[in-house]
C-alpha positions as CSV (number, residue, x, y, z in Angstrom):
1,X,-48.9,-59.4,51.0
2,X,-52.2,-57.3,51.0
3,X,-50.9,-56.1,54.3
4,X,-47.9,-54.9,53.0
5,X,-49.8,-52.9,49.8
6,X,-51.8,-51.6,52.6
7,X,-48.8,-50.4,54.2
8,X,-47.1,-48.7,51.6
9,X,-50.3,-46.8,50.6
10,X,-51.1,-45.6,54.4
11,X,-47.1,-44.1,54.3
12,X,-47.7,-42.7,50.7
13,X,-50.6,-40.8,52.0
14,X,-49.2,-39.4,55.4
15,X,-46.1,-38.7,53.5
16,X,-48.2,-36.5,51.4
17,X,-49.6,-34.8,54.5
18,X,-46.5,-34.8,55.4
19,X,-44.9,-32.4,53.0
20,X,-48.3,-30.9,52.2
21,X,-47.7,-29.4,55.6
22,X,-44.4,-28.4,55.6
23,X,-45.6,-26.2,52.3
24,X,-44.8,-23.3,54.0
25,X,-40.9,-24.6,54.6
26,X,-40.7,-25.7,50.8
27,X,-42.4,-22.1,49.8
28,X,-39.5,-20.2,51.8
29,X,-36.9,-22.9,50.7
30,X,-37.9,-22.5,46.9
31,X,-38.4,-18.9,47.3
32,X,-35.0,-18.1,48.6
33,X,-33.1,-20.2,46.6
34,X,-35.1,-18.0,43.0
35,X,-33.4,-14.9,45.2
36,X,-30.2,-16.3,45.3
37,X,-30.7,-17.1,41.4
38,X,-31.2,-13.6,40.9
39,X,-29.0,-12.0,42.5
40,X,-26.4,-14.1,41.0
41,X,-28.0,-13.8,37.2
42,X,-27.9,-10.0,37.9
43,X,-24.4,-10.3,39.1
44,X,-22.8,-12.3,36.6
45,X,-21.1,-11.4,33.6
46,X,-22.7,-10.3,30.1
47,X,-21.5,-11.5,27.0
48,X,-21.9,-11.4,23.9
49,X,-21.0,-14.2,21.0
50,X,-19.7,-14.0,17.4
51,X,-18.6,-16.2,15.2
52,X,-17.9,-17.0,11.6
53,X,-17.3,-19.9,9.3
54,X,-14.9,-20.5,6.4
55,X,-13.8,-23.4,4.0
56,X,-10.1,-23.7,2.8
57,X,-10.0,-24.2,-0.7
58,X,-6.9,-25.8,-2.7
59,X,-5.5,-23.4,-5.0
60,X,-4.4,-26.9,-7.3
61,X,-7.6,-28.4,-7.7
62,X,-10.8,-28.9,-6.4
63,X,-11.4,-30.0,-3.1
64,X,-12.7,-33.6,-2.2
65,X,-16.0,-34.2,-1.5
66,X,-17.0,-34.9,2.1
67,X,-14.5,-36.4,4.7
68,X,-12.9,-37.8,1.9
69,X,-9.8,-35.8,1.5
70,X,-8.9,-35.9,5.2
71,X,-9.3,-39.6,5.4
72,X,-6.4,-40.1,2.7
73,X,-4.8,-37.3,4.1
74,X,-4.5,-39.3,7.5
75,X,-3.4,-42.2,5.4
76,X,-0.2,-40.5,3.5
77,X,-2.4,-39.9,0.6
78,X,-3.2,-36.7,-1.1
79,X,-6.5,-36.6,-3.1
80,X,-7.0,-33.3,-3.8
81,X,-4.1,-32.6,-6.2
82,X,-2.8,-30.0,-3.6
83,X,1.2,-29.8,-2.8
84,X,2.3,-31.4,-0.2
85,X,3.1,-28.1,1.8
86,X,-0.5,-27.5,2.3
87,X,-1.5,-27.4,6.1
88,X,-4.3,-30.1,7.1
89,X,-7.0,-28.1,8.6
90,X,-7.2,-30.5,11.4
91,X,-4.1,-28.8,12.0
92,X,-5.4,-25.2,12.3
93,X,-6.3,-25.8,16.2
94,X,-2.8,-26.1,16.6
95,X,-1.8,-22.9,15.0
96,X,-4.8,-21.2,17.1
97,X,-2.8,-22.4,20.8
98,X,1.0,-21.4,19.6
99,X,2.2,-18.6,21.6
100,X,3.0,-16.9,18.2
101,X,-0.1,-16.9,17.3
102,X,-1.7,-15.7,20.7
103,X,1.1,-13.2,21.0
104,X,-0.1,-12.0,17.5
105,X,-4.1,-12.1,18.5
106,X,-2.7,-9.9,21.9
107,X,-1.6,-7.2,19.7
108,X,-5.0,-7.0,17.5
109,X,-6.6,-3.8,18.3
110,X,-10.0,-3.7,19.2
111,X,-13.2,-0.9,19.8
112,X,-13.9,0.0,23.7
113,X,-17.4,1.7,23.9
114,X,-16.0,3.9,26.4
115,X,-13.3,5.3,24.3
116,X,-12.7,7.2,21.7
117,X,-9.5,5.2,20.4
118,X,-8.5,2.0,19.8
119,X,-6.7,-0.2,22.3
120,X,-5.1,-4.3,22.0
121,X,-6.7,-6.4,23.6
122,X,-3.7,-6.3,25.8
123,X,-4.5,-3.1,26.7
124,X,-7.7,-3.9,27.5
125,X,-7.5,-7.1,29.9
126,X,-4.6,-5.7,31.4
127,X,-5.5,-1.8,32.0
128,X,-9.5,-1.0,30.9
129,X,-11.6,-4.2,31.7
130,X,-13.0,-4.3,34.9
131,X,-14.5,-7.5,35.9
132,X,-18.2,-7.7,37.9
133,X,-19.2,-8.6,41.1
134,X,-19.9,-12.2,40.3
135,X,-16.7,-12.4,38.2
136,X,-14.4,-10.9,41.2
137,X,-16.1,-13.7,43.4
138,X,-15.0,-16.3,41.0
139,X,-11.5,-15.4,40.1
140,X,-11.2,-14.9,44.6
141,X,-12.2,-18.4,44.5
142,X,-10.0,-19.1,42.1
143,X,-6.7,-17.1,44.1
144,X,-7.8,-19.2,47.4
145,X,-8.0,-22.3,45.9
146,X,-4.4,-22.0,43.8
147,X,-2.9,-20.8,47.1
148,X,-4.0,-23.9,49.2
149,X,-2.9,-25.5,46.3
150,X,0.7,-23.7,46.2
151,X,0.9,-24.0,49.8
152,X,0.6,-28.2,49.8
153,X,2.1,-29.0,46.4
154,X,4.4,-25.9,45.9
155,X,4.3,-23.2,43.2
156,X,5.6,-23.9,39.5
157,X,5.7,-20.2,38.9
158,X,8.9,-18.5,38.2
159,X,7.9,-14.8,37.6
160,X,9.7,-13.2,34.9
161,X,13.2,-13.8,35.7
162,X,14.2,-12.2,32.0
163,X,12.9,-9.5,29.7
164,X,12.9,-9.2,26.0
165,X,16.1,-8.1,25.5
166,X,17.9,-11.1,27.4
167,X,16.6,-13.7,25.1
168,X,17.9,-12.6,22.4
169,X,18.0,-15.8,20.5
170,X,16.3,-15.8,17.1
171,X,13.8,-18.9,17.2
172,X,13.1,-18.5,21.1
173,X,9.8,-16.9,22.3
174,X,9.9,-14.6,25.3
175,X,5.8,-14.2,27.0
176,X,5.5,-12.2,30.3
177,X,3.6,-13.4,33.1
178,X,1.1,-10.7,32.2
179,X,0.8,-12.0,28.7
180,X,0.3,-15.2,30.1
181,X,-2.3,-14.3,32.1
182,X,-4.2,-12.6,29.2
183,X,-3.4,-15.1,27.0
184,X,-5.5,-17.7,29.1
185,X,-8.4,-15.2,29.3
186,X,-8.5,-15.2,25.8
187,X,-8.2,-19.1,25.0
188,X,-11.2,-19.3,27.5
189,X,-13.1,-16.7,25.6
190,X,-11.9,-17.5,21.9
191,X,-12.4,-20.7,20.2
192,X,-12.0,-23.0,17.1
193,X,-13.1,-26.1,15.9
194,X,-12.9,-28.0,12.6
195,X,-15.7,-30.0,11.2
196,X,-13.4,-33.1,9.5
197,X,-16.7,-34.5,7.3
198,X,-17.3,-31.0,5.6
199,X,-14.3,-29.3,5.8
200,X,-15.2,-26.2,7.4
201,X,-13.7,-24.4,10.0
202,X,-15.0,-22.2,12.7
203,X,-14.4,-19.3,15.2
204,X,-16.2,-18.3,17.8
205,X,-15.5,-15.6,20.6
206,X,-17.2,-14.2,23.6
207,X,-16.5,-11.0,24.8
208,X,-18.3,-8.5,27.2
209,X,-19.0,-5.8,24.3
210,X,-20.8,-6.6,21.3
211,X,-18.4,-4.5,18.9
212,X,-15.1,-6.3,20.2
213,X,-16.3,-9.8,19.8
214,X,-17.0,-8.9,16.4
215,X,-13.6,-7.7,15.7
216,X,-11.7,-10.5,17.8
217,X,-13.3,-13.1,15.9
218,X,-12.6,-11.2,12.3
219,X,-8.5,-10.8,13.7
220,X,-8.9,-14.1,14.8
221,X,-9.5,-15.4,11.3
222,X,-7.2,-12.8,9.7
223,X,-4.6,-13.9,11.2
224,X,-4.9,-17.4,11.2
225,X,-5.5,-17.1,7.5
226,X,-2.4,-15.4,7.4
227,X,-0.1,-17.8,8.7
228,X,-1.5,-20.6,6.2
229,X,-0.9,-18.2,3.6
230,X,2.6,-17.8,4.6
231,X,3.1,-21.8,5.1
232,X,1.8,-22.3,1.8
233,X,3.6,-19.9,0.1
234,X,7.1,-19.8,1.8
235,X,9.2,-22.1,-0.8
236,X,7.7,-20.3,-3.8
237,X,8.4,-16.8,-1.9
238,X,11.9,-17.9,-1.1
239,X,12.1,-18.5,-4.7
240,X,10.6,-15.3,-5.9
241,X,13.0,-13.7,-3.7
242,X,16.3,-15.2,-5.3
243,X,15.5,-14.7,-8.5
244,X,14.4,-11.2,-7.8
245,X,17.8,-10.4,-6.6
246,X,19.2,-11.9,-9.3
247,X,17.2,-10.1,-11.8
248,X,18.3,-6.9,-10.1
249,X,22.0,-7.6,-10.4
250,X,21.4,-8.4,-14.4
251,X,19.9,-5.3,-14.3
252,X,22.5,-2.9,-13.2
253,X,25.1,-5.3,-15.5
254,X,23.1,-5.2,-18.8
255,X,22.1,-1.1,-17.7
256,X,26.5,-0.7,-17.5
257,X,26.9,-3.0,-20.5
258,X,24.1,-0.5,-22.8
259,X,25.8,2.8,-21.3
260,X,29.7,1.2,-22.3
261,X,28.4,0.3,-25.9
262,X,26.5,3.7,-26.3
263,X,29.5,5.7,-25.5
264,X,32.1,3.4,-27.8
265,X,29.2,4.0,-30.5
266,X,29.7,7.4,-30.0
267,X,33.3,7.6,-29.6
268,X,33.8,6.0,-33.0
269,X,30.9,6.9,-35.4
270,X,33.5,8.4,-37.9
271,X,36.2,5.6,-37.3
272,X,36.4,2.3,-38.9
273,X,39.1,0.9,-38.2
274,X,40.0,-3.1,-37.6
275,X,40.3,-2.7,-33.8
276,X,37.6,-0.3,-33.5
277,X,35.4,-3.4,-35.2
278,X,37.0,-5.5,-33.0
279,X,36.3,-4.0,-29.9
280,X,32.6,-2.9,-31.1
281,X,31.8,-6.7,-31.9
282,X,33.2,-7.7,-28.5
283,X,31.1,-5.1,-26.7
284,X,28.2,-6.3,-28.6
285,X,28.6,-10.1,-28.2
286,X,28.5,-8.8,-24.3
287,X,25.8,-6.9,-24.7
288,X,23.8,-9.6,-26.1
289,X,24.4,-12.0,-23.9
290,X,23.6,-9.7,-20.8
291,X,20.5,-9.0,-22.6
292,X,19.7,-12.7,-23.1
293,X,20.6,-13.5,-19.6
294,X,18.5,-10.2,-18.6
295,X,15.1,-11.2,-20.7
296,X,15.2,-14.8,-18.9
297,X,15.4,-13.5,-15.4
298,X,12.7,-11.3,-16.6
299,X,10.1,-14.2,-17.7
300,X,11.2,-16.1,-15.0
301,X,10.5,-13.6,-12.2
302,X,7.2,-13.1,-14.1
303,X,6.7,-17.0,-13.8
304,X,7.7,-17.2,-10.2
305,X,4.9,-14.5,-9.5
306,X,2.4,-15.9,-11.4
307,X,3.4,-19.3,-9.1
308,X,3.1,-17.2,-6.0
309,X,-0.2,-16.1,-6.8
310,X,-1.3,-19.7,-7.6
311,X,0.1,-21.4,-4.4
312,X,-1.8,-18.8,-2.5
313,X,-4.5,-21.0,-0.6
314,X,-8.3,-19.3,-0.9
315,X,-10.7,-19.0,1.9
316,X,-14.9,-19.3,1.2
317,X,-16.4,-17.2,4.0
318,X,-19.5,-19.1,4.6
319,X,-21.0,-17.2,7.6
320,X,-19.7,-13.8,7.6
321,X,-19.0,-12.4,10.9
322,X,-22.0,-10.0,12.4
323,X,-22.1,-7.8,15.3
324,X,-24.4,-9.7,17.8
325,X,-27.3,-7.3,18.9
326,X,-28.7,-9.3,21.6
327,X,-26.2,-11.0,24.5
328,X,-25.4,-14.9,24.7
329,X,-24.9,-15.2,28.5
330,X,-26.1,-15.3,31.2
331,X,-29.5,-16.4,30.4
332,X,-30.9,-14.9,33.3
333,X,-34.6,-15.8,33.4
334,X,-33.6,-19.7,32.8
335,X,-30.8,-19.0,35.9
336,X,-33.7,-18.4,38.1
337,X,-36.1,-21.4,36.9
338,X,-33.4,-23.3,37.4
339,X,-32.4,-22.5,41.2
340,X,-36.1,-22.4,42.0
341,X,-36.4,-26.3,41.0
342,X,-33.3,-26.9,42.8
343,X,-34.7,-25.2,45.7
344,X,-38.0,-26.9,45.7
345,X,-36.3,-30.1,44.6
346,X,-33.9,-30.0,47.6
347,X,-36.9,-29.5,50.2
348,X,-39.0,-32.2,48.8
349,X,-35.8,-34.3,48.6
350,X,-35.0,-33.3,52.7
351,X,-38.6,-33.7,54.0
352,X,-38.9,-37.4,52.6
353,X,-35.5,-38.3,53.9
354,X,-36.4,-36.8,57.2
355,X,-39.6,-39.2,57.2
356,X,-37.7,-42.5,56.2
357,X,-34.5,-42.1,58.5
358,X,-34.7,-39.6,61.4
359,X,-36.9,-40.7,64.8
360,X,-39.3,-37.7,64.8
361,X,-42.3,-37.9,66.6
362,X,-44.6,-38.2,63.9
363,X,-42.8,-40.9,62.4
364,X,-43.6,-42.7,65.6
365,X,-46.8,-42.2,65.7
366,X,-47.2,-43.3,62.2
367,X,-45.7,-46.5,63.2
């Protein structure tokens, strides 16, 4: 046993030996594997992160503490003395992947440094935005692979066999292959999550200016906002809406009933006859209903807007959004740390497995 501890400690020691003099392979090993981490932090591409964070608020009643509300809610059970129409912010990721919602964020118009106008950011995948070096490499990676892949399994693409105007069905969404392409740039560059204990909800985006992730994340929220809004709201707009028109017809009526009791009035100021009695107390029975009729459209399209107002959902903004002055990748000096004790790792790593299994001569004459 004290042969074998003997052993173990003489090949410890002439394995340090070992690699202490093959230093001069580790130094070049480690040394070009920081250049390769430097030319590659230097190529990659900058950008910088935004994001901002908001808490729905129930325009019923006050929200439930905690997780609280969106346990019940999973269970069937409303807590928060909401209505019932009130999206679940656990559904708010789900909004954020629709295609209307993307097609929407496509359109949002954003600040180019190098122009002097606006563009969508449409626009500005499709036409301005020029990738870097490191980026190009990538997204060739990226073509070869999907072609081997297309070539063994077959392509599921289809092009754009139809344009806008060959849909034509209301309810059906028409994207373009270009759309589609910028549309999964963006989902890889814009994101959401919900926290279900607190409630709040999140955006983040990270763009290669510092300006435009500032505005994508504000659109983002805008819009997304805006489409609870309009889920909330809808039965009580639909409402507003009928009764509107409604109080617009009573208005033209009672307006023509007014003008035709005027003019008999004036027709007959000097005549008092039965039938002209007759015929002014019919006119005037008429006019008071219309006017009856009239006055209750008019509190209840009063009502109705008061109801829209109070269905609208609120949003607390709890971390506004701020242009980012410094940018969040790559983190270049931590790229090159890194490859340098992969480098040096590696080396170490071949040299001992070089002792232990390959015949060389000075394993021999160790043993």
């Amino acid at each position: 046993m004290d042969g074998d501890i003997n052993r173990r400690s003489i090949d410890l020691v002439f394995l340090a030996k070992f690699v202490l003099n093959a230093r001069k392979i580790i130094l070049i090993t480690t040394t070009g594997f920081v250049l390769i981490g430097i030319i590659i932090a230097l190529l990659s591409p900058v950008y910088f992160s935004t994001n901002v964070t908001f808490v729905p608020q129930n325009s019923g009643g006050e929200k439930a503490p905690g997780g609280l509300s969106n346990l019940a809610a999973i269970a069937g059970i409303n807590i928060n003395g909401g209505d019932a129409s009130s999206i679940s912010p656990t559904l708010y990721p789900n909004i954020f992947e629709s295609v209307h919602y993307q097609k929407e964020l496509l359109n949002s118009e954003i600040t180019v440094h190098d122009l002097d106008t606006t563009v969508t950011l449409f626009e500005y995948y499709s036409k301005i935005y020029q990738p870097r070096y490191g980026e190009k490499f990538l997204n060739y990676l990226g073509e070869v692979s999907g072609f081997f892949r297309h070539a063994i399994v077959g392509s599921s693409e289809v092009g754009d066999p139809f344009n806008q105007s060959d849909v034509g069905q209301e309810g059906i969404v028409y994207i373009s292959k270009s759309e589609l392409e910028v549309i999964r740039k963006i989902k890889s560059q814009v994101f959401i999550s919900v926290n279900d204990l607190d409630g709040y909800v999140k955006i983040s985006a990270e763009m290669p200016e510092a300006l435009s992730s500032a505005q994508v994340v504000y659109q983002a929220m805008s819009i997304l906002q805006k489409k609870i809004v309009a889920h909330k709201i809808q039965k009580a707009e639909v409402q507003l809406e009928f009764i509107e028109l409604r109080y617009q017809e009573k208005l033209k009526e009672f307006r023509k009933v007014q003008l035709e009791l005027a003019e008999f009035r004036d027709r007959n100021a000097n005549i008092s006859t039965a039938i002209a009695q007759t015929e002014l107390q019919v006119l005037q029975s008429k006019y008071d209903l219309t006017y009856s009729v009239f006055q209750e459209l008019a509190q209840q399209l009063e009502t109705q807007r008061i109801q829209v107002k109070k269905d609208t959902p609120l949003f607390t903004i709890i971390e506004q959004v701020v242009v980012p002055v410094e940018r969040s990748r790559p983190r270049r000096a931590i790229m090159v740390i890194l490859f340098g004790l992969v480098g040096f790792t590696l080396s170490i790593v071949f040299f001992i497995a070089k002792y232990y299994f390959l015949p060389t001569e000075v394993n021999r004459k160790n043993k």
